[in-house]
N, C-alpha and C positions, 0 to 999 in steps of 0.2 A: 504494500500500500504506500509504504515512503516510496520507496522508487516510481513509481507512478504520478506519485505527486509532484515528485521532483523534475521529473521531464515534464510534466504539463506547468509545473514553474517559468524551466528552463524555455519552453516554446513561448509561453506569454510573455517573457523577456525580450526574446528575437522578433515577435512582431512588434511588441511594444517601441523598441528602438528602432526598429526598417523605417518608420517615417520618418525621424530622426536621421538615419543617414543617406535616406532619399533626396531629403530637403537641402544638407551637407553638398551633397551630388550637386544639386540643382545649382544654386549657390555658384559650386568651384568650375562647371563648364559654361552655364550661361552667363551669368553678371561676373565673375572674377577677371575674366581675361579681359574683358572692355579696360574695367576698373584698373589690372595692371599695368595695362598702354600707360595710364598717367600715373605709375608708380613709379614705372621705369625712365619716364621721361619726367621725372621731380616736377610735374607742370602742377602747380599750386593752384593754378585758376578751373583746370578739369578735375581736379578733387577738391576742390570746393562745393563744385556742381554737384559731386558725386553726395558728396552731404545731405543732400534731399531727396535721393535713392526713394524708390518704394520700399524697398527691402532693407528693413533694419540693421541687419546683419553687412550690407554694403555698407551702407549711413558710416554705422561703427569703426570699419576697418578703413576708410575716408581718412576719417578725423584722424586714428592711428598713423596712418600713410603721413600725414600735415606734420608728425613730431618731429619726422626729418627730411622735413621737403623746404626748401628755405622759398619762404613768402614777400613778395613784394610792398602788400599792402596791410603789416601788421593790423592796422585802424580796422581795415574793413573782417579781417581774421577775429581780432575781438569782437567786432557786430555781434559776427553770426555764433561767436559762440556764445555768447551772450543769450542770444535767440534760443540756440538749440539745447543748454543747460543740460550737458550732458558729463557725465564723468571723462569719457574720452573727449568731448570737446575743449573740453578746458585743458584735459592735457597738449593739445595739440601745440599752446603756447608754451610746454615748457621751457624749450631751448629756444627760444626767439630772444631778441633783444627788445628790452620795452623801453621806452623814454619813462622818464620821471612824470609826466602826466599821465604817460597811462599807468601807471602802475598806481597812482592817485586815483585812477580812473577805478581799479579794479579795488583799491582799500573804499571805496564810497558804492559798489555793489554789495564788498562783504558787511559792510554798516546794514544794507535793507537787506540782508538776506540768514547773516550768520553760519553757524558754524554746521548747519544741516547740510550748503552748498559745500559736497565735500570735494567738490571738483573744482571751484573755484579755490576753496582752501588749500587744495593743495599746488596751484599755478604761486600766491603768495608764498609759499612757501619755498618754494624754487626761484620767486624773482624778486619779492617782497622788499619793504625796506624797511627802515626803523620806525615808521607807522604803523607797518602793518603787521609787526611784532606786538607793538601796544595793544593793537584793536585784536590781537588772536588769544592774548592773555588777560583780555577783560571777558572774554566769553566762558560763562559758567560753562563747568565738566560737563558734555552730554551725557545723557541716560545711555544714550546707542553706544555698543563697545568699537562699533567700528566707526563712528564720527568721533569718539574720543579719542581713539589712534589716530585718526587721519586729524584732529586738530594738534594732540602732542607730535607727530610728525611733523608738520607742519612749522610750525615754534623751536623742532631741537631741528631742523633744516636751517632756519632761519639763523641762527644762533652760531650756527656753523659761517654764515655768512658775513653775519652784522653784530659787532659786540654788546653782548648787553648788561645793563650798568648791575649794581651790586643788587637792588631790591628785582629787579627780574630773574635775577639768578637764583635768590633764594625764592621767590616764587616759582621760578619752575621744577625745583629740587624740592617743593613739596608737595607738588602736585606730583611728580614722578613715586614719590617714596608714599604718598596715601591713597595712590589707586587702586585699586584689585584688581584693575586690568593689566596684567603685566606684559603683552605687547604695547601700552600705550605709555608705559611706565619706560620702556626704553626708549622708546622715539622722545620721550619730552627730554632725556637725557646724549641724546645723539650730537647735537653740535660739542657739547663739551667734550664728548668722546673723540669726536674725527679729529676736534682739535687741538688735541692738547698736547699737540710736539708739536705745535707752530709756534714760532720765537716771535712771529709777527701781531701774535696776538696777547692779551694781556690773561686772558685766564681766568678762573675761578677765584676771586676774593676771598681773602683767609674765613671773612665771615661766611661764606656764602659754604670753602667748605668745613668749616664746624657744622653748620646746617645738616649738610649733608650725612656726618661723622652722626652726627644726634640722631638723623631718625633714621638711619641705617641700621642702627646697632637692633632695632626691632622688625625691620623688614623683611620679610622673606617672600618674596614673590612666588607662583607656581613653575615660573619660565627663568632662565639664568640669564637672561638676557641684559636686563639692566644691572643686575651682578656683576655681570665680565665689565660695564661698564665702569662700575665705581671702582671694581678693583684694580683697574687699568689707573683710573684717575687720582685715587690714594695712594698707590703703591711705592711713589717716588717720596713723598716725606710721611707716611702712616706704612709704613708696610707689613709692622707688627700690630697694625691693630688689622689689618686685611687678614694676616693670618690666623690671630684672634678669633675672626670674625667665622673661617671655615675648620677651627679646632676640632669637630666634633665630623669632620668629614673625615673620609679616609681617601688622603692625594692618590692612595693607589687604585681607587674606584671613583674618582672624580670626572664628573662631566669632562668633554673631552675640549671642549669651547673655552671650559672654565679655569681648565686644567692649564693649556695654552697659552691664554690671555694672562695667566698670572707667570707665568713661564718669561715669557715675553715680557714685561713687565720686570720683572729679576735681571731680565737680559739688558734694559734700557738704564738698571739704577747704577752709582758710580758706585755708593755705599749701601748695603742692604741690610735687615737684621739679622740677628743671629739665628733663627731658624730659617733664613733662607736655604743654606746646605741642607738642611733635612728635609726641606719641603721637594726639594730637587732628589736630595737621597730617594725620594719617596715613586718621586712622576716617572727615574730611570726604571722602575717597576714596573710603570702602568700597562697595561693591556691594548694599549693602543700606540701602533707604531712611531706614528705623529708627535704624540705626546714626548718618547721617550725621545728622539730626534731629535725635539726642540727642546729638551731640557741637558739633551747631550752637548748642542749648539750652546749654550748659556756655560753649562761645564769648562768647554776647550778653551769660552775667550775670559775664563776666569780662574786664574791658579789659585789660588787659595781654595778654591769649592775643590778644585779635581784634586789636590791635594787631600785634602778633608775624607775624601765618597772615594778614591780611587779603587781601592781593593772592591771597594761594593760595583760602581758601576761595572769596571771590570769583568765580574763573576756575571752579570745580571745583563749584561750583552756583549763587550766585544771577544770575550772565551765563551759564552754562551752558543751552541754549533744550535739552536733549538730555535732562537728567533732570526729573523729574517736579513741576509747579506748586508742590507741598508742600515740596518742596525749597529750588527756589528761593526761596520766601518766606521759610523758615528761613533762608539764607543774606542775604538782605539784612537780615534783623530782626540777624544778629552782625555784619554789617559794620559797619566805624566811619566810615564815609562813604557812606551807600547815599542822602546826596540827589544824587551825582555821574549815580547814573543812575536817575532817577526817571520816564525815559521807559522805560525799560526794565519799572520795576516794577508801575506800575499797570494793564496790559494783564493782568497774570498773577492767573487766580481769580478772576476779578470774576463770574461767574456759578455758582461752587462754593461753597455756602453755606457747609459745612467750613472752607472756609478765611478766611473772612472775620476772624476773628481774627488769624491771623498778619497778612494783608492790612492790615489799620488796626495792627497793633504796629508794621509798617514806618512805614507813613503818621504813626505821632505822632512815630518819631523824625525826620522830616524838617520836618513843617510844625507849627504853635501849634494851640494846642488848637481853636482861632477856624474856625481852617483846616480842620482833620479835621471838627468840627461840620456844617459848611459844605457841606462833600464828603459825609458820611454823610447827610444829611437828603435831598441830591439822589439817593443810591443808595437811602433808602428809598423816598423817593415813584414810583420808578421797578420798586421790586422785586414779585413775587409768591411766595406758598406758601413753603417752604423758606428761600430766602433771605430770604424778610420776614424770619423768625422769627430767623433770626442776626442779621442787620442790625440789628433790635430789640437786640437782647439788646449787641451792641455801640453801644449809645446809652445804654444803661441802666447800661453799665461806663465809657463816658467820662460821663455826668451824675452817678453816685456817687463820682466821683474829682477832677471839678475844680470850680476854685477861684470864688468870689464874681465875680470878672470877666468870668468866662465869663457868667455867669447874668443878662444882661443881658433886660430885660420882653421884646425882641423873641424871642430865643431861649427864652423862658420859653411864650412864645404857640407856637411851634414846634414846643417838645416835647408841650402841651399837646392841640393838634389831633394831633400825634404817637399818645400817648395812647390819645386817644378813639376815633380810627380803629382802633386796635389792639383795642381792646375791641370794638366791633362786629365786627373780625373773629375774636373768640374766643381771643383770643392768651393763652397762659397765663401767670396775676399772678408767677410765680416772672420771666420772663424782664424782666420792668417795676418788680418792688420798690422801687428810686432814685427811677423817677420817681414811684408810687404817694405815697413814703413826704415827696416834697415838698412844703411846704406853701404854696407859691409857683407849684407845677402843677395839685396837686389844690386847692382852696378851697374855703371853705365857701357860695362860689354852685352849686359842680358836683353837693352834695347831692342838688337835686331832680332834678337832670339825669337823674343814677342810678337815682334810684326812677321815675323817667319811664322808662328804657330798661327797668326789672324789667316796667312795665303793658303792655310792647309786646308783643302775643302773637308774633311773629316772634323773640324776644331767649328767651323762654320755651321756645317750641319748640326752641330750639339749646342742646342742652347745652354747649357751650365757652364760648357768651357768657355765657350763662346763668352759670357759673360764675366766667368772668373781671370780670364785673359785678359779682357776689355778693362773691369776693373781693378788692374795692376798697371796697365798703362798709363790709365787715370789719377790710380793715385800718387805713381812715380814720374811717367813722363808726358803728362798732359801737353806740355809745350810742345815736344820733340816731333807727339803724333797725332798733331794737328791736319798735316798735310794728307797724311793717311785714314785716320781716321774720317773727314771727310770727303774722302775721294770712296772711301768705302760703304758711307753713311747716303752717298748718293745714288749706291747700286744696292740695296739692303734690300730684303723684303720685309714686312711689315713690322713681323715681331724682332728681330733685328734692328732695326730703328730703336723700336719700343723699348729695348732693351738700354741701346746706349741714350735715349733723351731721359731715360729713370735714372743714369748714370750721371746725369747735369755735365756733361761737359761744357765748357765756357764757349764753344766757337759752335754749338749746335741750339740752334732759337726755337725749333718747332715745339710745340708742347704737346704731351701725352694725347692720345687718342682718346674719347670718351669711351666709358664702358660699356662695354654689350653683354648685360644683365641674360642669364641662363633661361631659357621658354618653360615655367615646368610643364608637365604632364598631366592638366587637370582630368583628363578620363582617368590617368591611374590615380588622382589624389583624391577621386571618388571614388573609385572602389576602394582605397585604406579604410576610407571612411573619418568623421570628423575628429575622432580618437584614436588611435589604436597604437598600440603599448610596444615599445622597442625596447629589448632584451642586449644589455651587454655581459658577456661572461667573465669574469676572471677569477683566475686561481683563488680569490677572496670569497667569493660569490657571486651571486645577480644581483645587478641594476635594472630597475624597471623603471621605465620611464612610460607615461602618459603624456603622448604629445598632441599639441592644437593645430589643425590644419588649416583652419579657417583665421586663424590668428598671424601663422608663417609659411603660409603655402610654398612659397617660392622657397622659404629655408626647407623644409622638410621633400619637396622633390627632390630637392636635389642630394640632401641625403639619403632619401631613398636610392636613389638612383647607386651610392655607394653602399646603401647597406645589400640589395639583393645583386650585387658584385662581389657581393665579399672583400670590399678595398679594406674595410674598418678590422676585418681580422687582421689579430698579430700586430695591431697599433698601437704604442705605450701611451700611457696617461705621459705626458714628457713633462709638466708643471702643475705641485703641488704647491700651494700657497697655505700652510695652515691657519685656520679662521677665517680665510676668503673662498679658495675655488681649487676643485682639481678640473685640468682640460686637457684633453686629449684631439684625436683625430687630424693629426699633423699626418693623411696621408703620401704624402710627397716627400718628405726628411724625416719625418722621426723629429726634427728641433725644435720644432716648436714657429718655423720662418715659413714653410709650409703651407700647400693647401692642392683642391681640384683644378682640374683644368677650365675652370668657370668660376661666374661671380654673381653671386646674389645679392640683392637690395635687401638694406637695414631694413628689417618688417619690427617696428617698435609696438610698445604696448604702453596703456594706461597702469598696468599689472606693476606690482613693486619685486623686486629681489630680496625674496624669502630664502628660507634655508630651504634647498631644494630645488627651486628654480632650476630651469635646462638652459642655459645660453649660446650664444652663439660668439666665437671671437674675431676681435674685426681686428685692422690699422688704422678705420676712422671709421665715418660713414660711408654706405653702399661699398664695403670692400668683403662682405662677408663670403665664406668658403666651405670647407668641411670640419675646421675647429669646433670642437663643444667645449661648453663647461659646466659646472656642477656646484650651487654653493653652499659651503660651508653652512653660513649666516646669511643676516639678512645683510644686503651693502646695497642701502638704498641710492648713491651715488650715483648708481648703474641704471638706476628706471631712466628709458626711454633712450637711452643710448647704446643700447647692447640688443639683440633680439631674444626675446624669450619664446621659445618653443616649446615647451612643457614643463613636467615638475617630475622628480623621481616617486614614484608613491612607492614604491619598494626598494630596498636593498641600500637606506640612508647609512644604516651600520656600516655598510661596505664599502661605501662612499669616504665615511672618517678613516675608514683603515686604509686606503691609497697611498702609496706613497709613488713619486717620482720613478718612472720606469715599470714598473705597473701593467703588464699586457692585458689588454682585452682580447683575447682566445677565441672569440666567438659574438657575432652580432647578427639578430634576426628579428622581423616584425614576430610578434605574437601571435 
């Protein structure tokens, strides 16, 4: 009888949602592709129009389109949003430039309207000025939990922006510290948070934080969130009443956000208390790789702690064979004797390009610069793909740092055939700059070399070399190959050009070609349907993610388009940021500089950057690619200039335990 019931469950579900993703259908082949013509073409005056849509759902994603479409007639862009009082309409202003009357304009709406408009609220709050700080801190707390957040947002935005005097500070630290909404209790708290390594700013007033100190001492929110904030904020002259404050926690099962940010925090003080070493002693244990990482990091650049904890960290990761390579490497780079076991260390990571950097930070504090040289030159001539390209990049960090003795002719010849091999294999000039900018490696015999390797039609055909060639010309002999380089620049074909005007050479004027945005697929982005869950695997576990099609069409084709390729298998997560973002999907290098053979347009949202969010990574606006990311926290900094394409609803555990180099093994729609 269950079983019966449960497929006639399961059936009244699939029909119940078919109209649902009928209407999804409808939507992404008929009204989308119109509506993208003017997404692609930034034409601010056809998504304007588009604003008045029959279909809501167009209306919506208009206004979104407007966050990065740059407008001519701000004046007329307020009218309508004005008119249309919508939460995405008012975001459309956020990154615009307003004059000081309109933003006058918009503090004398939020007067007749208050703090209900939380869409207006939150455009002051991104562009707002010292008015409209006043007028958002005379509105009583709303009853709604989400117009209370969206007006503490608002305020700790603002705050970030515009300093505010000593009685709004302790007004908004008590209004943080007496909420029970403890999402709204961190946003009232936010500007003091982003701010408070700014020398340019003046900071929280002693009184302001005594305030703080007093009703702390009884707060306990449901969320850690305004926690990680105050403890960031005390921790440079209270940081034994921070510790105080989480005595009764055990740092070895502490939040992982909380855990960090107090980590970090340790890591920024000149002077700490005396349970700082134990509190450290404690996170080298934690359960979470991140954690131990970043409290190994705070160890290495503090002798007295690695002194203190050495036998313990020691035991508890880098002779540890049980937790994870990254680990251990962190933990020999803080130990203050890690040549005792150097049989121990150099087995560990030698084929994970990732880690090649911890790898040689161990390796120089045990052996001379001579020594590392010596070693690294044998792991490159030995290495392929991936690891080349690290292994490089750490030759290019020890020859930028050491000294005249090192730089002996032999070792100069070294790096030089170094070099050259690296440029025929297209290896890109950022990762070689040191040795580029040598004039002891590059000379002015290697000139003709160059222009010999530009005549080789195999160097021509490869874009990589083609451009790692180019950009050593550039940055050695710009003068010399002047004559050349435009005599070549006038037979090029497209990409070719495109290559050397991204190069800015002095004697080439044309400017970059505009971008030719990728067509998706909206027959296949209807049948995904307006949701549907994309699975990343790694050795850690599954990431589930729930993404919006209707929100980033254009972003999710075209990862589709990589995910049933299989480009994303075997891709490392390649940057870890902990308390921000792990991103991966550098199809192209592995580095992180990476992407597909196409470009999609910033698809922005009204949506904020929650913990969880799915993003997209750019170099500005309309550059976006195959990069994802994943956040930590919430870093509301990012609404509206980054794409959000869904939210993880499963696998956030796995999320926190990422660390740099990190493969994803497997990737498939649902």
């Amino acid at each position: 009888m269950y079983k019966i019931f449960s497929v006639l469950v399961l059936a009244f579900l699939l029909v119940a949602c078919d109209p649902i993703k009928k209407e999804a259908g409808r939507l992404l082949t008929q009204e989308y592709p119109d509506l993208y013509e003017a997404v692609y073409a930034r034409d601010d005056q056809a998504l304007m129009e588009f604003t008045s849509h029959k279909d809501e759902r167009v209306r919506m994603q208009a206004w979104q389109a407007l966050i990065n479409t740059p407008v001519n007639d701000i004046t007329a862009l307020i009218d309508l949003a004005t008119k249309t009082d919508t939460r995405e309409s008012w975001a459309s202003l956020w990154l615009k430039e307003l004059s000081e009357e309109q933003i006058e304009r918009l503090n004398e709406l939020f007067i007749a309207s208050n703090a209900s408009n939380i869409g207006l609220v939150s455009v002051l709050g991104e562009l707002g000025n010292s008015r409209s700080l006043e007028l958002l801190l005379e509105e009583d707390v709303p009853p709604n939990q989400e117009m209370e957040f969206q007006l503490a947002y608002a305020i700790g935005r603002l705050t970030g922006n515009i300093e505010a005097n000593e009685e709004q500070q302790i007004q908004i630290i008590e209004r943080a510290l007496s909420t029970t909404n403890s999402k709204a209790s961190q946003a009232y708290l936010y500007g003091f948070y982003r701010t408070r390594n700014d020398q340019e700013k003046q900071g929280l007033t002693q009184n302001a934080v005594n305030k703080m100190i007093e009703l702390w001492k009884n707060y306990y929110p449901d969320e850690i969130g305004s926690d990680r904030y105050i403890a960031a904020l005390l921790m440079k002259d209270h940081s034994g009443l921070v510790f105080h404050h989480f005595i009764d926690k055990d740092f070895i099962l502490m939040d992982v956000q909380l855990a960090i940010e107090i980590i970090q925090a340790i890591g920024r003080n000149e002077e700490n208390d005396t349970y700082a070493p134990v509190a450290l002693n404690a996170f080298v244990q934690h359960k979470n790789p991140n954690v131990v990482i970043q409290a190994l990091r705070v160890i290495a650049a503090k002798e007295d702690f690695a002194k203190e904890i050495n036998n313990s960290l020691l035991n508890a990761t880098a002779l540890n064979v049980a937790v994870e390579p990254h680990v251990r490497l962190a933990g020999f780079n803080a130990s203050v004797n890690p040549e005792k076991y150097i049989d121990d260390l150099l087995p560990i990571g030698t084929e994970d390009p990732y880690l090649q950097g911890l790898r040689y930070s161990a390796l120089k504090k045990i052996w001379t610069d001579a020594e590392v040289f010596d070693y690294l030159v044998a792991d490159i001539d030995t290495s392929q793909g991936l690891l080349y390209s690290f292994l490089l990049r750490e030759m290019n960090t020890l020859w930028a740092n050491a000294d005249d003795e090192l730089k002996t002719q032999e070792r100069v010849e070294k790096v030089h055939n170094i070099l050259f091999k690296a440029l025929e294999r297209g290896e890109r000039s950022f990762m070689m700059q040191a040795l580029h900018s040598d004039e002891n490696v590059v000379t002015g015999e290697d000139f003709e070399k160059l222009i010999a390797l530009l005549n080789d039609k195999s160097v021509v055909d490869d874009i990589d070399i083609f451009r790692s060639v180019t950009s050593l010309l550039k940055n050695r002999f710009e003068e010399e190959s002047e004559i050349m380089i435009t005599q070549f620049y006038e037979n090029a074909g497209h990409d070719l050009k495109q290559s050397l005007i991204a190069q800015e050479w002095t004697f080439i004027e044309d400017s970059l070609a505009p971008v030719t945005f990728r067509e998706p697929d909206w027959d296949r982005l209807a049948d995904l349907g307006p949701n549907p869950v994309w699975v990343l695997e790694t050795k850690k576990g599954n990431v589930e993610i729930t993404v919006d099609v209707l929100t980033a069409p254009a972003t999710i084709s075209g990862m589709d388009s990589l995910i049933t390729n299989g480009h994303y298998n075997g891709v490392a997560f390649h940057r870890v940021v902990p308390n921000f973002v792990i991103q991966g999907g550098d199809v192209e290098t592995g580095l992180g500089f990476g992407g597909p053979d196409y470009t999609v347009p910033t698809e922005a949202s009204a949506a904020h950057y929650f913990r969880g969010k799915a993003g997209v990574a750019s170099s500005g606006p309309d550059t976006e690619g195959s990069q994802y990311f994943f956040m930590h926290v919430w870093a509301p900094h990012l609404n509206g200039r980054y794409t959000i394409f869904g939210e993880v609803t499963d696998g956030m555990s796995v999320v926190d335990r990422i660390t740099q180099g990190d493969i994803v093994q497997r990737s498939y729609w649902k």
